[in-house]
C-alpha positions as CSV (number, residue, x, y, z in Angstrom):
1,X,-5.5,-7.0,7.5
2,X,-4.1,-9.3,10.0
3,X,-2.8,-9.5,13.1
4,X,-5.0,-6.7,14.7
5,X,-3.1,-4.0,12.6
6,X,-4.8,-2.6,9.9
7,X,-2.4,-2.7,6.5
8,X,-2.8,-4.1,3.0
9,X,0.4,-5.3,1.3
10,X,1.1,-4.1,-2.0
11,X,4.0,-6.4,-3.9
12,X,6.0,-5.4,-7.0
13,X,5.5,-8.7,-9.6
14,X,5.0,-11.4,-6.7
15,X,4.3,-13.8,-9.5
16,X,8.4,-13.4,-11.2
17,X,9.3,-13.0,-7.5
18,X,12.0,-15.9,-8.4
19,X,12.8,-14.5,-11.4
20,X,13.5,-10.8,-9.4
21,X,17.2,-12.0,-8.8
22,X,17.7,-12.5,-12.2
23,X,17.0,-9.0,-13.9
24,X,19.7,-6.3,-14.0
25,X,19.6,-3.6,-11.3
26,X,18.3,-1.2,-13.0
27,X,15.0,-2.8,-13.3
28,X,14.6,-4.1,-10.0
29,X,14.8,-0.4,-9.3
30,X,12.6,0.4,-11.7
31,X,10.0,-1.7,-10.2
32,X,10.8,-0.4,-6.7
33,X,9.9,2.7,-8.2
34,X,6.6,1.9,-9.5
35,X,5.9,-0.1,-5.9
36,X,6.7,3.3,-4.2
37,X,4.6,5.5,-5.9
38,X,1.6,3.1,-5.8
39,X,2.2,2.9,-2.1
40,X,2.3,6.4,-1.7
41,X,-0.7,7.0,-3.5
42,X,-2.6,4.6,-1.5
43,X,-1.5,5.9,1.7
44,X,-2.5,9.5,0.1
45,X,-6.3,8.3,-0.6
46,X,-6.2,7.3,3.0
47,X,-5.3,10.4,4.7
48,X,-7.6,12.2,2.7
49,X,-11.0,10.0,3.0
50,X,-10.0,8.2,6.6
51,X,-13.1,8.8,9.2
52,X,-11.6,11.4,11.6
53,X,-12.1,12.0,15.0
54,X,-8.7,13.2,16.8
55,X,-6.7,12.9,13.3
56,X,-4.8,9.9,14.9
57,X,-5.6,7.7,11.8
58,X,-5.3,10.1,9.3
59,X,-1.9,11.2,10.9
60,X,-0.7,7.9,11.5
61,X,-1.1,6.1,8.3
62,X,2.0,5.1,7.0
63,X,4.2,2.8,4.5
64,X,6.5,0.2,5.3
65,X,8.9,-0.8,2.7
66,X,10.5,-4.9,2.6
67,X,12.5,-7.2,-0.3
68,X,14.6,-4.0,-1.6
69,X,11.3,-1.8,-1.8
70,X,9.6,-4.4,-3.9
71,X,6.7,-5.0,-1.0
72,X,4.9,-1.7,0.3
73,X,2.8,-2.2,3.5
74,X,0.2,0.1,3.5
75,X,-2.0,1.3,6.8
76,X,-1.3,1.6,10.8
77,X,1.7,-0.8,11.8
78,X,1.3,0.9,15.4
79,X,-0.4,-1.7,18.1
80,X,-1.6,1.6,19.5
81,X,-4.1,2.0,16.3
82,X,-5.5,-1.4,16.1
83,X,-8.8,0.4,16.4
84,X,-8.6,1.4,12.6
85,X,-9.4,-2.4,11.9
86,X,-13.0,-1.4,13.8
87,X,-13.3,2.0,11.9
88,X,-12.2,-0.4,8.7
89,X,-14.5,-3.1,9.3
90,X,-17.1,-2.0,11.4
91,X,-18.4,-3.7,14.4
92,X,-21.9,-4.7,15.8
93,X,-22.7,-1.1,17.2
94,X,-20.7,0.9,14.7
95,X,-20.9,1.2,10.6
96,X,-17.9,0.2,8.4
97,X,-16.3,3.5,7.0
98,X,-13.8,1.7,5.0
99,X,-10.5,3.8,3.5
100,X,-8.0,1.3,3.1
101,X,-9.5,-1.1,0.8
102,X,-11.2,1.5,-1.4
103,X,-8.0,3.4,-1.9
104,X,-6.1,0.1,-2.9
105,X,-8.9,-0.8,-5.1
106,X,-8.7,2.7,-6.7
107,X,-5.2,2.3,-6.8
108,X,-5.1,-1.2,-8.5
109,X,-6.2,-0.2,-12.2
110,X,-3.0,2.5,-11.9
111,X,-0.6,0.1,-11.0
112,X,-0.1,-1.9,-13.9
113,X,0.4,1.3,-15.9
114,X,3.0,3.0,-13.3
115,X,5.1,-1.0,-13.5
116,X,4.8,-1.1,-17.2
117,X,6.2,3.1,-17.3
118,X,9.0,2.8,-15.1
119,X,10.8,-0.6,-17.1
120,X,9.6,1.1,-20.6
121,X,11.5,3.9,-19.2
122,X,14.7,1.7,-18.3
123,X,14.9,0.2,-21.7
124,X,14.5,2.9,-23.7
């Protein structure tokens, strides 16, 4: 989370991020596949365990896609929802009733498999 937004970034292989240039098309849009669905399943976890109060968070919680669909940004982009950090986090008078991070860490033991899937798929 930074800048007062509340988002987690989710990146496709940041590590062979040089390398990305150098692998055919098809699976660079493999992986942009495997990104997506991670994202979107992150972003499905939220909206369904988000705190709610007028459904503004739950409603609002979105993806935003960079670097050919190879970085997801998961959460409330809006400046409008930088309370969600507060709902996230907490604050002095009110308990943490975190969504974000436990969906990505949910999410995290998946995402391997749905990367390794979608370029087994390509090659085969």
């Amino acid at each position: 989370m930074a800048h007062g937004r509340a988002h987690v970034t989710i990146t496709g292989l940041a590590r062979l991020r040089g390398r990305l240039e150098d692998l055919p098309d098809e699976i660079r849009q493999a992986l942009a596949r495997a990104v997506k669905e991670s994202a979107e399943a992150v972003r499905d976890d939220v909206k369904r365990t988000v705190a709610v109060d007028s459904g503004n968070l739950q409603e609002k919680a979105d993806i935003r896609y960079q670097e050919d669909g190879l970085v997801a940004q998961v959460g409330w982009h809006d400046q409008e929802d930088f309370y969600a950090v507060f709902v996230e986090r907490g604050t002095r008078r009110q308990d943490a009733q975190p969504s974000l991070m436990p969906a990505l860490e949910r999410e995290r033991g998946r995402y391997r498999g749905r990367l390794t899937a979608e370029v087994r798929r390509v090659l085969r």
